[in-house]
N, C-alpha and C positions, 0 to 999 in steps of 0.2 A: 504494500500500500504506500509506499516510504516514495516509490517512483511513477505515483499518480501525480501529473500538473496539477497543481490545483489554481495555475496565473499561466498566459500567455498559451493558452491551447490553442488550439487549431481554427476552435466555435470561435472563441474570443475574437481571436486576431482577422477572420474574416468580418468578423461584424464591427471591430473598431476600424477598418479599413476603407468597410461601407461607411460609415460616418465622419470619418474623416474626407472623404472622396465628398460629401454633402456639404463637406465647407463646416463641419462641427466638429467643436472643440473642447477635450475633454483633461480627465485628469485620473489617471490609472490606480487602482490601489489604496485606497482613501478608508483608512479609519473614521467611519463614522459615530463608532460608537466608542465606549471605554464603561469597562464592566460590567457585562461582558463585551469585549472587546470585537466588533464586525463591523467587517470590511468589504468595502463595496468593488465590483469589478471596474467601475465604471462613473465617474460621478461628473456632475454637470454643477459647481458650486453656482452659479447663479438661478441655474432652474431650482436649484433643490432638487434636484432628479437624481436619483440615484439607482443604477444597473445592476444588477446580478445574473449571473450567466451561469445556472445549474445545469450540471452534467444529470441525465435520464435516470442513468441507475443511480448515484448518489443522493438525489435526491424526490427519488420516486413518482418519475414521470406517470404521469396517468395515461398514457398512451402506451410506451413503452417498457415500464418499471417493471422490471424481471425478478422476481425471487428467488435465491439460490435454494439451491437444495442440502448442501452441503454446508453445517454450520447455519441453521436456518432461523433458529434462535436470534442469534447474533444477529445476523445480519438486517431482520426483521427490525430488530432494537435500534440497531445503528441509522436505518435508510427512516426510519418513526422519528430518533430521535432526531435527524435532521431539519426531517419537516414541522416539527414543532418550534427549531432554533430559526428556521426563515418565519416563520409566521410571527415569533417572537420578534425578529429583529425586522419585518412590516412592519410591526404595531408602534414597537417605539421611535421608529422613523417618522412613521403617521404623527405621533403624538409632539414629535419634535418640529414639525413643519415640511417634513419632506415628503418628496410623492415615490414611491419606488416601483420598478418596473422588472420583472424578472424572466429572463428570457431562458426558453429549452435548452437546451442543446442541438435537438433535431431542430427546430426551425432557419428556416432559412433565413439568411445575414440581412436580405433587400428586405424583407419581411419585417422583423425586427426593426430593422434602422428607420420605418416607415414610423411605428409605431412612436420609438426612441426620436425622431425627429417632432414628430406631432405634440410632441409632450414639450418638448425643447422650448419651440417656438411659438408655445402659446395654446396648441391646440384641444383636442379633447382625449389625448392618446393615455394620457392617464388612467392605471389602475388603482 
């Protein structure tokens, strides 16, 4: 697990590429929060927009989310207790003034940057 990306993946970097190619301009890596401590893929400090770019299995895509078989306990706990840590860290985002937007993994980059641009610049792309 030690040699999973968890920055600069492959999702990532095509979708910061689409938005950069849109003329938008961001800031990578961004502590948003401190105790507990989450960190944003993606942050727009004057939209208050902040990105997250979940991998499928990590974080239990509902399309995709696979169950292992092996070790199924675990891994159940781990991919749960994940999505409890994103919904946590929406909320206090929410409550701090920020809008947060969390993209798949599967979806595609034009896709996303549509969304992530709508929100930028005013629109309703907000979740």
């Amino acid at each position: 697990m030690a040699r999973v990306r968890q920055k600069g993946t492959d999702v990532e970097l095509s979708l910061r590429k689409e938005l950069h190619a849109r003329g938008l301009r961001y800031r990578l890596q961004v502590a948003l929060l401190t105790k507990p401590r989450r960190v944003a893929d993606i942050v727009f400090p004057r939209a208050k927009l902040a990105v997250f770019v979940d991998g499928c299995f990590w974080h239990g895509c509902p399309e995709h989310a696979s169950w292992p078989k092996s070790n199924a306990q675990f891994w159940r706990d781990k991919i749960e207790t994940n999505r409890a840590r994103d919904a946590d860290t929406d909320q206090r985002l929410s409550a701090l003034g920020w809008h947060v937007i969390r993209v798949w993994a599967h979806e595609r980059p034009r896709e996303a940057a549509d969304r992530i641009e709508n929100a930028v610049r005013g629109g309703s792309g907000l979740q």
